[in-house]
N, C-alpha and C positions, 0 to 999 in steps of 0.2 A: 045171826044177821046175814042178810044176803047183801051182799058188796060186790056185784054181779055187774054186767056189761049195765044194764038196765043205771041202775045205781052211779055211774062213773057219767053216761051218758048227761044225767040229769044235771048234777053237783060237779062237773069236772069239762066234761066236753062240749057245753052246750057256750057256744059263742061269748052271750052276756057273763058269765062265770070264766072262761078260761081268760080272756085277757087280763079281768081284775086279780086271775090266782098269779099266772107270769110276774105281773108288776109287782102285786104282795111277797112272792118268793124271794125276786131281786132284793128288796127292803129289807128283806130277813136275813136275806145271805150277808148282806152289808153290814146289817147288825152284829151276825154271828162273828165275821172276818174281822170287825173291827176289835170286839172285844178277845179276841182268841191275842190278837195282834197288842191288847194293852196291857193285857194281863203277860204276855208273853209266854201263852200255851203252844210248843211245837204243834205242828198237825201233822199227822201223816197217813190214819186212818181216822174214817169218818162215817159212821151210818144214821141211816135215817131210818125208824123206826115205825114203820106206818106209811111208806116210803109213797103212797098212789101212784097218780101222772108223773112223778121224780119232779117236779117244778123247782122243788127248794133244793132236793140233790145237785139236779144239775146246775144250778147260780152258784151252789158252795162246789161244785166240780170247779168251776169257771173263777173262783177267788183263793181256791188253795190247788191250784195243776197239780200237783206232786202228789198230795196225797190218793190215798185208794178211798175211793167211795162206793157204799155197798148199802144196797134198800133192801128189805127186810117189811113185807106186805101180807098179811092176811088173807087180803083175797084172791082168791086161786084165780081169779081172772088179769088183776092187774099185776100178780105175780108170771103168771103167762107173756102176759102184754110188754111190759116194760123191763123185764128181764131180772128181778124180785125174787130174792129168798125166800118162800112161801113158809112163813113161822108165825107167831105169834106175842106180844109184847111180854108173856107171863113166861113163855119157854126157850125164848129165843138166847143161844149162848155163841159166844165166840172167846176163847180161855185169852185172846190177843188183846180181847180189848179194843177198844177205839177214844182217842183224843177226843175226837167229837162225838158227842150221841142226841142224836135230835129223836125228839117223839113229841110232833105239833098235834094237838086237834084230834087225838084219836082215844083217848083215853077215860074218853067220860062214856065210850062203848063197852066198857067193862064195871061190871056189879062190884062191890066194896071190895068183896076180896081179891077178886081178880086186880084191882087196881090196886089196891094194898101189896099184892105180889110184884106185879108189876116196877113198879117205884123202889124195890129191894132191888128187883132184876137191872136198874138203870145205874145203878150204885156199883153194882158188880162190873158194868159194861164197860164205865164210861173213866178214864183215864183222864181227864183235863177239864171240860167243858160240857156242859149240857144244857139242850135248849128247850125248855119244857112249856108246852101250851097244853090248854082244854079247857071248852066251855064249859064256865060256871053258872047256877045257878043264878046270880046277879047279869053273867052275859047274858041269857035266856031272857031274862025279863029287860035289862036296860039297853044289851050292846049289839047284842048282832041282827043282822038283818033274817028275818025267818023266812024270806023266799029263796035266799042262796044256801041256808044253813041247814044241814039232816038236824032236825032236833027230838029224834029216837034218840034215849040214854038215858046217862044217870049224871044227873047236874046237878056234883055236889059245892060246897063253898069252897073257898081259896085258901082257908086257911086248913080246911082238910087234907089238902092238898101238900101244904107247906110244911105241916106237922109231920109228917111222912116224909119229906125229903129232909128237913132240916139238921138231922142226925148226920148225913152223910154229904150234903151240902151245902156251901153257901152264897145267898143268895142277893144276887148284883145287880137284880132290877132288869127289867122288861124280859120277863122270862129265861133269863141265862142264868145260872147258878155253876160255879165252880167245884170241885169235886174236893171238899174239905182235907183228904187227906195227902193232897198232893201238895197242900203246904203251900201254897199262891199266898203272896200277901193282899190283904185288901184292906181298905183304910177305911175306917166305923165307916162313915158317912157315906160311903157306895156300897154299901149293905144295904137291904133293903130293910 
């Protein structure tokens, strides 16, 4: 896929899109900081996986100072641009680990296996906290908007999804899932 100036222009930099992406990241960061903070996960590294414009980087930059945040982009454009580990979500490694590991929204760009690998590579990554989106099939058809949305990919179910992470973590509702073996207590009913 070409994820090219052309491509960010359209879905990132184009007026109507960027201020609804800004305000969306702020929400997420919110989200992310608040649960990091109930669960009481240190932070102190944190990547973004698919990292684009940094929108959601930099709001979780701006709610955890201290820690190191580090994007991690695919494309050699926006890895240029915004100053992006230019890796991949199936190869990308770091032996340190991160407290936080976000991968919003990018994930239904990769065929079964690649996303299968993927989701093993998130388990290895991720130390605390992970915040996992991607359009589903049911988004495709009920939720998103198709004028803002690339909808090239593979839009499979949620539960495909969940099946694949559910061994390595669990999961606390609106896309944050804890990293099961870090031993976090969470109580039946804020399980999802």
């Amino acid at each position: 896929r070409s994820f090219d100036a052309r491509y960010y222009r359209r879905f990132y930099h184009a007026e109507r899109h960027h201020a609804r992406a800004v305000a969306a990241a702020g929400r997420t960061a919110d989200l992310i900081h608040g649960m990091a903070r109930h669960y009481g996960v240190p932070v102190r590294r944190i990547v973004d996986l698919g990292a684009g414009t940094g929108n959601l980087l930099r709001a979780l930059g701006k709610r955890f100072p201290r820690a190191k945040t580090v994007g991690v982009e695919l494309s050699s454009y926006a890895a240029a641009r915004y100053g992006w580990i230019e890796s991949s979500l199936v190869t990308f490694d770091d032996a340190a680990g991160y407290d936080i590991v976000v991968c919003n929204d990018v994930i239904q760009y990769l065929d079964d296996e690649d996303a299968a690998r993927a989701l093993e590579r998130l388990a290895v990554l991720c130390r605390g906290l992970l915040y996992f989106t991607g359009l589903t099939a049911v988004d495709v058809r009920e939720t998103c908007d198709p004028d803002a949305s690339d909808l090239r990919g593979h839009f499979r179910s949620g539960d495909w999804y969940r099946e694949r992470l559910a061994p390595a973590f669990v999961d606390v509702g609106s896309g944050v899932h804890l990293l099961a073996e870090a031993g976090v207590p969470v109580w039946e009913l804020e399980r999802r």
